[in-house]
SEMITOR-463188 format. One record per residue (C-alpha): residue number from 1; chain; x, y, z. Coordinates in pm, 1 decimal. Example, Ala and Ser with C-alpha at 12.3 -4.5 7.8 and 13.67 -1.06 7.14 Angstrom:
2
 num cadena        x        y        z
   1      A   1230.0   -450.0    780.0
   2      A   1367.0   -106.0    714.0
***
This chain:
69
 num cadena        x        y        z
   1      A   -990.1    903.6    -21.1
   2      A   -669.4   1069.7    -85.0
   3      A   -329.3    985.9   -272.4
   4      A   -197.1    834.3    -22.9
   5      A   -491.0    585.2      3.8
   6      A   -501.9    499.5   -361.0
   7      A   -162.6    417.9   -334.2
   8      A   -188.8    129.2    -22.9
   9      A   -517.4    -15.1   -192.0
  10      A   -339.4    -57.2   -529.3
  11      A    -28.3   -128.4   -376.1
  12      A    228.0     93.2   -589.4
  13      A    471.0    266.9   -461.6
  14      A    450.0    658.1   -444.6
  15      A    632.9    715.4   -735.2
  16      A    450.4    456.2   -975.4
  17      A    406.7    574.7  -1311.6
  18      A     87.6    532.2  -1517.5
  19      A    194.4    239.7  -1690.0
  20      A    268.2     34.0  -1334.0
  21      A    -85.6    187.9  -1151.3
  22      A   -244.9     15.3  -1469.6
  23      A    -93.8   -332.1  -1430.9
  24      A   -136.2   -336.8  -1029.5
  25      A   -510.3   -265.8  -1126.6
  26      A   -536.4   -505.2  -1360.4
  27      A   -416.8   -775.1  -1144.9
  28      A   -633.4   -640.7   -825.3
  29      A   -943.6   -603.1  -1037.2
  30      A   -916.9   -997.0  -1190.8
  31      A   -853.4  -1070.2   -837.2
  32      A  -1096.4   -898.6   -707.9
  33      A  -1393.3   -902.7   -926.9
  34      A  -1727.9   -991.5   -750.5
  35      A  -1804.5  -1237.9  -1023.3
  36      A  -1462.8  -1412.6   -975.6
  37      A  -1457.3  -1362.0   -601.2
  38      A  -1688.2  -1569.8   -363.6
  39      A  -1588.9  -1316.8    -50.8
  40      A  -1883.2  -1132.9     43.3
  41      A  -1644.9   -814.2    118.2
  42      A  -1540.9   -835.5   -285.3
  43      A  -1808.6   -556.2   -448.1
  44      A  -1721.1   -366.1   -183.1
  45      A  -1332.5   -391.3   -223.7
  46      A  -1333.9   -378.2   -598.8
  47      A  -1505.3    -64.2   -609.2
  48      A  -1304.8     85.8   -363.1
  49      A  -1028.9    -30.7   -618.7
  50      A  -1167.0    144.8   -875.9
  51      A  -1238.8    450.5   -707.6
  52      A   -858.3    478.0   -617.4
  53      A   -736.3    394.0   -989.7
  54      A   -937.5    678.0  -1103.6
  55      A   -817.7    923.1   -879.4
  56      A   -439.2    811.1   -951.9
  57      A   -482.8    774.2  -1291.0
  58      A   -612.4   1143.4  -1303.9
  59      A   -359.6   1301.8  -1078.5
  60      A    -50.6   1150.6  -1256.2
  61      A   -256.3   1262.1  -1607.1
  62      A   -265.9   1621.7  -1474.0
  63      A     88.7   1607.1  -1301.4
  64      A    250.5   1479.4  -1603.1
  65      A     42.2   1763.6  -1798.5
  66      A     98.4   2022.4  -1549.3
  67      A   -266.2   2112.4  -1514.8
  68      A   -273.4   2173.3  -1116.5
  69      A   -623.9   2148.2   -918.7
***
């Protein structure tokens, strides 16, 4: 999964900020929660969801810190 992927499945624009990547996930996850969702495809999509919050959430950490991988 890249940037650009965690991007579409939280569906933020590519210049999102912290703050917004947080609030699209927070709506996505309720949404999207296995024990809130009766689709059989919703584990599946909310950890996908999570995987892509993490890696956003740590590349804007390091970008805004200037740490470069």
């Amino acid at each position: 999964m890249n940037i650009r992927d965690c991007h579409r499945i939280l569906q933020v624009p590519p210049q999102a900020n912290l703050d917004e990547v947080k609030a699209a996930f927070r709506k996505l996850a309720f949404k999207l929660h296995p024990d809130l969702n009766p689709s059989p495809q919703a584990a599946e999509q909310f950890r996908e969801l999570n995987e892509a919050y993490i890696l956003l959430t740590l590349s804007l950490i390091h970008i805004s810190q200037g740490i470069v991988r």
